[in-house]
C-alpha positions as CSV (number, residue, x, y, z in Angstrom):
1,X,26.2,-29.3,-13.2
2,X,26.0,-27.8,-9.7
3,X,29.3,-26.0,-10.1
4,X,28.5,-24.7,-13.1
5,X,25.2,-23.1,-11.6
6,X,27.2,-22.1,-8.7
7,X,29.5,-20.2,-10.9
8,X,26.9,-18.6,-13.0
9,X,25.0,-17.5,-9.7
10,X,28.0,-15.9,-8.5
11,X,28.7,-14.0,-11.8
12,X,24.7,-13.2,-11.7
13,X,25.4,-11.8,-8.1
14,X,28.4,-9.7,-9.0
15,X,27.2,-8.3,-12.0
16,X,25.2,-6.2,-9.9
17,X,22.0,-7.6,-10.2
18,X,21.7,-8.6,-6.8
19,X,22.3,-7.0,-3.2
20,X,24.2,-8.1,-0.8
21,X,22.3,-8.7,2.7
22,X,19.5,-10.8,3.5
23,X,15.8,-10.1,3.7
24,X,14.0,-13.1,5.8
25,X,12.8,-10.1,8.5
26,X,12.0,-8.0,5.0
27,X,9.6,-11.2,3.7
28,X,8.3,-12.7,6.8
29,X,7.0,-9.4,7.9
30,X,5.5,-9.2,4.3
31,X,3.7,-12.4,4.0
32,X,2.3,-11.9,7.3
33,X,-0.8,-9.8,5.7
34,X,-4.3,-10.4,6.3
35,X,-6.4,-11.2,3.6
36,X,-8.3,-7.8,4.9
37,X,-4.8,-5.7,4.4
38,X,-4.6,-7.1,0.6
39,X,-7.9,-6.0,-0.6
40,X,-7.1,-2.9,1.0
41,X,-4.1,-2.8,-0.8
42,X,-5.4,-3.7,-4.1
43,X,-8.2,-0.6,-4.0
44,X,-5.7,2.0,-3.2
45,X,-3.4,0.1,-5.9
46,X,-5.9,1.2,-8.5
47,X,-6.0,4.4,-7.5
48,X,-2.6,5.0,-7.2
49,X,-2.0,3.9,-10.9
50,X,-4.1,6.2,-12.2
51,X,-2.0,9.2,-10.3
52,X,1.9,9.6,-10.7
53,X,4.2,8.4,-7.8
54,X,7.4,9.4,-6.7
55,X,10.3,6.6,-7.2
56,X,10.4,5.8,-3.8
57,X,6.8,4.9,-3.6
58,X,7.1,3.0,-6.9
59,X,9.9,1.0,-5.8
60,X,7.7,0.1,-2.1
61,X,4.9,-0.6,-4.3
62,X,6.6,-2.9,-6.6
63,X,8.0,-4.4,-2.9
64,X,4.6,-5.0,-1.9
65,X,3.8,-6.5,-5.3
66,X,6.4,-9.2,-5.5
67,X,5.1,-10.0,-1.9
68,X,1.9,-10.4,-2.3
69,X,1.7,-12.1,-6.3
70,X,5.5,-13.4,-6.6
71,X,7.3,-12.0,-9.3
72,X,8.9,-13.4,-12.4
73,X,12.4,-12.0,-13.8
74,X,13.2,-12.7,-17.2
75,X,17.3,-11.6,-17.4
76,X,19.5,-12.1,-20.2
77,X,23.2,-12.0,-18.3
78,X,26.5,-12.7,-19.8
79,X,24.7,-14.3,-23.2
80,X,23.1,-16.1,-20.6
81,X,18.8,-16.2,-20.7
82,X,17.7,-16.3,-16.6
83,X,14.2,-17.1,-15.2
84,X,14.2,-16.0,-11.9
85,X,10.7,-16.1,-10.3
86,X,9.6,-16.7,-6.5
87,X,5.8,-17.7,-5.7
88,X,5.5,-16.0,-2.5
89,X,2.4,-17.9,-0.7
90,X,2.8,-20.2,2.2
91,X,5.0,-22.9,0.5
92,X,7.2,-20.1,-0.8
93,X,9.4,-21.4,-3.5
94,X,11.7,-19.3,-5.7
95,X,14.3,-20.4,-8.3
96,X,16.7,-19.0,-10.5
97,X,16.9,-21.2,-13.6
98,X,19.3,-20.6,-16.4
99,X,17.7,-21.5,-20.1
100,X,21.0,-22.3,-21.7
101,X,22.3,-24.6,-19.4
102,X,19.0,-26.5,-18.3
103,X,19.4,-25.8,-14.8
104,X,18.0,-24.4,-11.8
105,X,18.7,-23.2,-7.8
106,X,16.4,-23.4,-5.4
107,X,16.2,-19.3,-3.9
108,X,15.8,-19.1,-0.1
109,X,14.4,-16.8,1.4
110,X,17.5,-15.5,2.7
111,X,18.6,-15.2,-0.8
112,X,15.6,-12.5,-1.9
113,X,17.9,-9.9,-2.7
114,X,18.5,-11.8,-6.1
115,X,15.5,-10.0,-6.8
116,X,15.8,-6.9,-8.7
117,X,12.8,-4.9,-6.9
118,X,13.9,-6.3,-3.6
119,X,17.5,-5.3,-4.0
120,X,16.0,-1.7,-5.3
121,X,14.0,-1.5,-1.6
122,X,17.1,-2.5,0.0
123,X,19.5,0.3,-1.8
124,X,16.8,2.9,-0.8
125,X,17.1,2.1,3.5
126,X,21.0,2.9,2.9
127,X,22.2,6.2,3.6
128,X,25.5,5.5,1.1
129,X,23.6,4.8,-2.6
130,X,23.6,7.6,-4.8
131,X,20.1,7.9,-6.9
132,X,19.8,9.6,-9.8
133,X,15.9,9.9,-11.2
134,X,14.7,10.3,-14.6
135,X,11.4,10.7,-15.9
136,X,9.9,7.1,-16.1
137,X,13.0,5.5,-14.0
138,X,15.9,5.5,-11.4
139,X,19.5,4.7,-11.3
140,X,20.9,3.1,-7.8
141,X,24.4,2.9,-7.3
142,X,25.6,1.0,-4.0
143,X,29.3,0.1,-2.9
144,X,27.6,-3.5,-1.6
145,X,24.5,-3.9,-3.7
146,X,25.5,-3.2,-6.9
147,X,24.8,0.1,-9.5
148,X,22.0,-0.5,-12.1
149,X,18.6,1.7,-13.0
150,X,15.0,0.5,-12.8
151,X,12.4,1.5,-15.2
152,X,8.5,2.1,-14.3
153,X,5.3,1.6,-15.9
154,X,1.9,2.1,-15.0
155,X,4.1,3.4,-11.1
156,X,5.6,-0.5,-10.7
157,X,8.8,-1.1,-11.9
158,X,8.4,-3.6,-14.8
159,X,12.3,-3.8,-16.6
160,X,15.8,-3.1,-15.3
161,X,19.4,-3.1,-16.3
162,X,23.0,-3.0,-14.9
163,X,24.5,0.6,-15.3
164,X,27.8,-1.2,-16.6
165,X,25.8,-3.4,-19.3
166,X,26.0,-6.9,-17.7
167,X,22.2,-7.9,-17.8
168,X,18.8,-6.6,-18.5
169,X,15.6,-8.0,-18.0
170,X,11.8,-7.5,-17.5
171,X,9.7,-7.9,-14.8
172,X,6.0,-9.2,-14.0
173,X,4.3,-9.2,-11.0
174,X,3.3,-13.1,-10.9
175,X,5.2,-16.5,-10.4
176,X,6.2,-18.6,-13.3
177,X,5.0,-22.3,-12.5
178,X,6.6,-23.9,-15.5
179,X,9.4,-22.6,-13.6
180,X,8.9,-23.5,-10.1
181,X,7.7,-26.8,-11.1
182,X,11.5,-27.8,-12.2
183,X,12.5,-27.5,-8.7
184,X,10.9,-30.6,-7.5
């Protein structure tokens, strides 16, 4: 059953749903907040909803998000259903569990780029993607991390898709426990 995973991972990965360098610096930095820096962070979060953002500062919002709540990706890949979902507090766990075939991967943290937002943070540092913005989303395109658009709501990104049509999902800013509690 572990190859199986393995294989569907992989396909997950290329399909471009996933970049392709590591982020450990990316979350340890992140989860290294003060309690102080979070409040802070969710007062001028409620401002900043009621204003419009630009994409970039959607897309380091949403960052911030999924590092401070966790996020949960629900993907549907290849006919495949996904729950993807990392609980980012000081036991961080994250797993990518596949519905159809009853089975899930632990996510390390060296793995985050599985994540759609963190691959989407990732693509924006690199000189080489192309971006392409629309009203209420943004289409990345990167030789290494894939090419697929984001779409935003309420200035977080909340849904994506592969440009090419090889997944779609949504997105919410909170772990899934059901989820995590399979991995042990």
């Amino acid at each position: 059953m572990k190859r199986i995973s393995l294989a569907l991972v992989t396909l997950f990965v290329l399909s471009g749903c996933a970049a392709a360098d590591s982020t450990s610096n990316d979350m340890d930095s992140g989860t290294n907040q003060t309690d102080e820096s979070q409040t802070e962070s969710s007062q001028s979060d409620s401002q900043e909803t009621d204003e419009d953002l630009g994409y970039q500062e959607i897309i380091e919002r949403s960052y911030q998000e999924f590092l401070a709540k966790g996020i949960t990706e629900r993907v549907e890949s290849a006919g495949d259903n996904y729950v993807l979902t990392a609980n980012p507090d000081s036991d961080f766990k994250a797993g990518l569990y596949n519905e159809s075939f009853d089975d899930i991967l632990d996510v390390t943290k060296d793995n985050l780029q599985l994540f759609t937002v963190v691959a989407a943070k990732m693509m924006l540092e690199r000189e080489e993607t192309a971006i392409e913005e629309s009203d209420n989303s943004v289409s990345l395109t990167h030789p290494e991390f894939g090419d697929f658009t984001v779409y935003f709501e309420d200035n977080l990104i909340t849904s994506g898709e592969s440009n090419n049509g090889d997944w779609s999902g949504v997105f919410v800013y909170e772990p899934d426990p059901a989820t995590l509690a399979r991995l042990e």
